[in-house]
C-alpha positions, 0 to 999 in steps of 0.5 A, spaced: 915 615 327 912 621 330 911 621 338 903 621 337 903 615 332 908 611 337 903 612 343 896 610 338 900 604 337 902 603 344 896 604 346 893 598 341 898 593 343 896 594 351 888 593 349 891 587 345 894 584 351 888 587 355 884 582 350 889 576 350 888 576 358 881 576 358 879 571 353 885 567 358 881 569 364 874 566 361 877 561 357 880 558 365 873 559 368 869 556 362 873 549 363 871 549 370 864 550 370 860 544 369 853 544 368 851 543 375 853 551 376 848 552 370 842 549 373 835 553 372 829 553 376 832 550 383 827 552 387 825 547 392 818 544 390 814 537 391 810 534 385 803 534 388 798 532 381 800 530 375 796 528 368 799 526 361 805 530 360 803 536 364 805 537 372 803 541 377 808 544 382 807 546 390 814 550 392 816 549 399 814 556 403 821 559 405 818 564 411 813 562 416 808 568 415 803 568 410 800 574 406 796 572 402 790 566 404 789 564 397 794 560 394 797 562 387 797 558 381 803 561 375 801 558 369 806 559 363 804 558 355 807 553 350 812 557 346 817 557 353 817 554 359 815 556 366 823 556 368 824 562 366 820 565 372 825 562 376 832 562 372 836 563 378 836 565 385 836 572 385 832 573 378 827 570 380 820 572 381 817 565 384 822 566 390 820 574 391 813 571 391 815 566 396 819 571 400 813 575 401 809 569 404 805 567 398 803 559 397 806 558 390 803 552 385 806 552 378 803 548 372 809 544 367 806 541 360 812 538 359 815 536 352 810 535 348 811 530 341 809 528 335 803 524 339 801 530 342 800 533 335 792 533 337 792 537 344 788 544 342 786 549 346 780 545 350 785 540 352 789 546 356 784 549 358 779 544 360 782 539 362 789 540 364 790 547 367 782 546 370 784 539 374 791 543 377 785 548 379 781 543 382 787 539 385 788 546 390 782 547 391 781 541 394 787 540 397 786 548 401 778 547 401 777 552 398 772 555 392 777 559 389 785 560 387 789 566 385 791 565 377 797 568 375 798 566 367 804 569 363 804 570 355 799 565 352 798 562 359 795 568 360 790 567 355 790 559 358 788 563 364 784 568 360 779 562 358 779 559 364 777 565 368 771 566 362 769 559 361 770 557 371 769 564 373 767 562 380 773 557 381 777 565 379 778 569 387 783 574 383 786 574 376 794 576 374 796 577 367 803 578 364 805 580 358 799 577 355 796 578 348 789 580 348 787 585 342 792 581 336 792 587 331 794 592 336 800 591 334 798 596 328 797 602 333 804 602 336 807 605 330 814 602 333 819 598 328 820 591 331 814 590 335 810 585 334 813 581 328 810 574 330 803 579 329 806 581 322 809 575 320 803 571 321 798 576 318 803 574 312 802 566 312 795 563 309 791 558 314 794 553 308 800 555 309 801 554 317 796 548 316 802 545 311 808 547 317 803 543 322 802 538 317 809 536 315 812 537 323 806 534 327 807 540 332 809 548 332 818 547 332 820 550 337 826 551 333 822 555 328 819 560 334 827 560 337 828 563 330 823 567 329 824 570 335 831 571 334 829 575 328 826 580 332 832 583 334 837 580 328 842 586 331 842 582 338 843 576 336 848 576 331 852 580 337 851 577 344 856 570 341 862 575 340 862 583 342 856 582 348 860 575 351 867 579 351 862 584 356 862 578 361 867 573 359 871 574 364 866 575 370 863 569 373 857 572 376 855 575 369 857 569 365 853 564 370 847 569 369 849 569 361 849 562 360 843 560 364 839 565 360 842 561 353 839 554 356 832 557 357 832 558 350 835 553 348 830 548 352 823 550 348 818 545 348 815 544 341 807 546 340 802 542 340 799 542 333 792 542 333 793 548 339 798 552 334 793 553 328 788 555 334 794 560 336 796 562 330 790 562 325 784 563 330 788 569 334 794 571 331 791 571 324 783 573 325 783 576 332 777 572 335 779 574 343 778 580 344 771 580 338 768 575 343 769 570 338 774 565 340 771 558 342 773 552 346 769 547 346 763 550 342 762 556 347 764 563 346 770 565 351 766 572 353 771 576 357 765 579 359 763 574 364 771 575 367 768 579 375 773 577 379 778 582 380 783 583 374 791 585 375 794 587 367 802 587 368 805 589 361 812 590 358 814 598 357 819 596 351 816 589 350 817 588 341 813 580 343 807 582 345 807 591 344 804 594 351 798 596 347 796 588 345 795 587 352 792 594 355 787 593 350 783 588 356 781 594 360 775 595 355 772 588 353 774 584 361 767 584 365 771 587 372 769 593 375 776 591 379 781 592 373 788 595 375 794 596 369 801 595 372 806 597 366 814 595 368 820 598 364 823 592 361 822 587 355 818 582 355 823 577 359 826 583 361 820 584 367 821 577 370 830 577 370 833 583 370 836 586 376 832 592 375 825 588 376 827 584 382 822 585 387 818 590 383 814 585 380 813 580 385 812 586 391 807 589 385 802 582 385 803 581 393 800 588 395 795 588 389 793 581 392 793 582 400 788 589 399 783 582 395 784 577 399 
């Protein structure tokens, strides 16, 4: 065997042991985690309101100075959970918020069944996120809250802010869909494959899915999203966990990403095929066509101050969905803020941390 052929398989049966001690190493760690090490959302919050399954959530402030006057409520959508605005305590844009002396509220729907099959839009929007309004408003004396939706809470939020202009003092939106078809305009493969996949299906083909389950699977949508990005998913379980097997702060950072996704709610029924066929499918936000109630959701009549973060390389919700709000929204104060990122990757990746949240902070302190 020549000497270069010996060295080849020398080098191979070094990485070979390199390998054995690192899945050694992980398999050790692995044995002495428990799930308390793994726990997500911990930041210290009391339950002030609560209504049917829906929560609302008043975080203990973590310094004594207060930037902002006005409290901020964060509304999440149904498709995930509010728990990823807090994964965990150095990837959290809740505690930067906090830390920079914000009064942070947050709204949970819970878990809702089958028996919730009915709940559309007008439920979520009317009563539950417009009690959570009130109850602040109340406890603060105030007119007015700061509303922060993310993803379809930033519809929820968009609604609420057209339908209760003057109980909106300033408006935050994250990654949320505005023009649903402008998808077509990125021209990037990959972005916006709920868009596609539901200009696919026929309104009897999603009313059948509503039918037969009673809800919106959130087992269906854990797949779909996985199908975004096939390469990715395939890979994390086997080639991406060597990456971290053996380190204990990233394997900690990988398992509690795998249990927010594993913990997505199902969709209300009544409130999917409102998603799905009257948004997603025909585009009704933006046309000023969309109604709740029986009453026009006129961006229009949205004047009070606007703040649009999106996702540079976001393939959920494609920066020109959301951008499209500048020319429909009825501010004369309307500020875009795009972070590089995906549309999680704003909220935890390490490189976003204190971007968002000092961005939101400065943005309201000049409007408070």
């Amino acid at each position: 065997m020549s000497t270069k052929r010996k060295s080849s398989a020398a080098q191979a049966l070094a990485e070979l042991d390199d390998l054995n001690l690192k899945l050694a190493r992980g398999q050790r760690m692995l044995q002495r985690l428990k799930d308390e090490d793994v726990r997500i959302a911990t930041a210290d919050k009391e339950v002030v309101f609560r209504e049917d399954k829906t929560t609302l959530y008043r975080y203990k402030p973590v310094t004594d100075k207060r930037t902002v006057d006005v409290p901020v409520l964060v509304a999440y959508g149904q498709v995930g959970r509010y728990t990823m605005t807090d994964l965990q305590e150095d990837r959290s844009m809740l505690r930067n918020l906090l830390a920079l002396g914000v009064d942070v509220y947050a709204v949970d729907w819970g878990s809702p069944t089958r028996g919730d099959r009915w709940l559309t839009f007008e439920d979520y929007v009317d009563v539950y996120l417009a009690d959570c309004v009130e109850h602040i408003c109340r406890a603060h004396g105030a007119p007015a809250i700061n509303l922060l939706g993310i993803c379809e809470g930033g519809v929820f939020s968009l609604c609420y802010a057209a339908l209760y202009p003057k109980r909106v003092k300033n408006l935050v939106l994250t990654i949320t869909p505005i023009d649903f078809h402008q998808d077509q305009a990125e021209g990037r493969p990959g972005h916006g494959f709920i868009n596609l996949w539901t200009r696919s299906l026929a309104d009897e083909d999603i009313e059948r899915l509503i039918e037969a389950n009673g809800n919106l699977p959130g087992e269906l949508m854990s797949h779909v999203f996985s199908q975004m990005t096939p390469g990715a998913a395939m890979s994390k379980y086997n080639i991406g966990l060597l990456d971290t097997f053996d380190d204990e702060k990233k394997l900690l950072n990988f398992l509690r990403m795998e249990k927010w996704l594993a913990d997505r709610p199902h969709h209300p029924g009544e409130a999917a095929k409102q998603l799905l066929i009257n948004l997603y499918k025909n585009n009704e936000l933006v046309r000023g066509e969309f109604r709740l109630g029986g009453r026009a959701v006129d961006l229009a009549a949205i004047k009070a101050p606007v703040l649009n973060v999106y996702a540079k390389d976001d393939h959920i919700i494609p920066p020109k969905t959301t951008q499209a709000l500048r020319d429909v929204v009825g501010s004369k104060d309307y500020t875009e803020i795009g972070l590089d990122g995906g549309h999680v990757g704003v909220f935890v990746s390490g490189k976003s941390q204190g971007v968002l949240g000092m961005g939101i902070v400065d943005w309201l302190r000049r409007r408070d």
